[in-house]
C-alpha positions as a Python dict, from the first residue, in 0.01 Angstrom:
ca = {
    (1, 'X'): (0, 0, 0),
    (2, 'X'): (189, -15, -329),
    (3, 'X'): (302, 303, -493),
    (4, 'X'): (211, 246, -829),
    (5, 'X'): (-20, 131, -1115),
    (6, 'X'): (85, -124, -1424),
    (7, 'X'): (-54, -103, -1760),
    (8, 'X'): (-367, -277, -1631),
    (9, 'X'): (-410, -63, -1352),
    (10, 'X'): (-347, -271, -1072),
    (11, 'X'): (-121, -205, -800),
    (12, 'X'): (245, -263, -775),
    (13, 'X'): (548, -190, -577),
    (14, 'X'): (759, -249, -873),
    (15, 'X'): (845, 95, -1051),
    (16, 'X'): (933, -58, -1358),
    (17, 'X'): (652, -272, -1406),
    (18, 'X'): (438, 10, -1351),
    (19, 'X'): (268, 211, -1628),
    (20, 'X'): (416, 530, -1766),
    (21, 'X'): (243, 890, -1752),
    (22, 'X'): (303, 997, -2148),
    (23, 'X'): (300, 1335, -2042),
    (24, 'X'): (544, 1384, -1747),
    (25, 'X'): (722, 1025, -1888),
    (26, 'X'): (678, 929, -1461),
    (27, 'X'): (554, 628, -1316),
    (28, 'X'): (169, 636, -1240),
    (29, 'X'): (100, 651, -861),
    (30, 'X'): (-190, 477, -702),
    (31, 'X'): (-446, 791, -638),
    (32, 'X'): (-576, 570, -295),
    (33, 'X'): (-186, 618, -159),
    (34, 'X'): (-173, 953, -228),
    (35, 'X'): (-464, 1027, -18),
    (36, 'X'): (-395, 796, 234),
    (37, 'X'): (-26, 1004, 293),
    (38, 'X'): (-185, 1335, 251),
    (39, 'X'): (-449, 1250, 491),
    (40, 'X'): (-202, 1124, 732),
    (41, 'X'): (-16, 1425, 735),
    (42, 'X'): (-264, 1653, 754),
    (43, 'X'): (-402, 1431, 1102),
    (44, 'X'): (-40, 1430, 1235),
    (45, 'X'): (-36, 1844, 1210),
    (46, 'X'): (-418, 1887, 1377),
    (47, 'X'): (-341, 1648, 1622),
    (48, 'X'): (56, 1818, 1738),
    (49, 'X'): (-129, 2160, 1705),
    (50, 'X'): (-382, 2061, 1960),
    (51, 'X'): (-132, 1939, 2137),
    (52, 'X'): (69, 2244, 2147),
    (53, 'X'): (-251, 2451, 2207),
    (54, 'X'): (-295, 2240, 2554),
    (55, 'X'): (42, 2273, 2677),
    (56, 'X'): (-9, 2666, 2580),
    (57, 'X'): (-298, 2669, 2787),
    (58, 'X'): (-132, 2500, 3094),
    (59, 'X'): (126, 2723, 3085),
    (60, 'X'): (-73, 2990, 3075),
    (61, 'X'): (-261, 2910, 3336),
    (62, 'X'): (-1, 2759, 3587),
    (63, 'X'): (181, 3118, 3506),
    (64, 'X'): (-124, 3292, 3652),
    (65, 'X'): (-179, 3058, 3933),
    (66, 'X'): (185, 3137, 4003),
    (67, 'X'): (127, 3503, 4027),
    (68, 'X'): (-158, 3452, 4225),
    (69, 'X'): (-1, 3259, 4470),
    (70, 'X'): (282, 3492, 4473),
    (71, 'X'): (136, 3826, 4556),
    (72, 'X'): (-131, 3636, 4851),
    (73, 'X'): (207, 3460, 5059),
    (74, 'X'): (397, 3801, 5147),
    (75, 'X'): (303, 3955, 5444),
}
């Protein structure tokens, strides 16, 4: 997905062809690729937090079954 806009505002990967912002004096960006990498971000951190939240859980529970296990075997 190109990272800019020209003058016509079309896309382009070249950042001199593309249209300047008179205020900042930066290249325009394409608002679609913004959103696209912000979205993709924020799906890459829900996803590795779910993640993390099973393995928690696991652990968790393989600690008590542990325990558990521990206190029934001694005679």
């Amino acid at each position: 997905m190109p990272r800019f806009l020209d003058e016509n505002g079309e896309p382009t990967h070249d950042e001199k062809a593309a249209a300047v912002d008179p205020e900042s004096g930066e290249p325009v960006t394409t608002p679609a690729r913004n959103l696209w990498v912000t979205e993709t971000a924020l799906t890459t951190a829900l996803n590795t937090s779910y993640f993390v939240e099973s393995v928690a859980t696991f652990s968790i529970v393989m600690g008590f079954a542990s325990c558990w296990r521990g206190s029934g075997s001694s005679s």
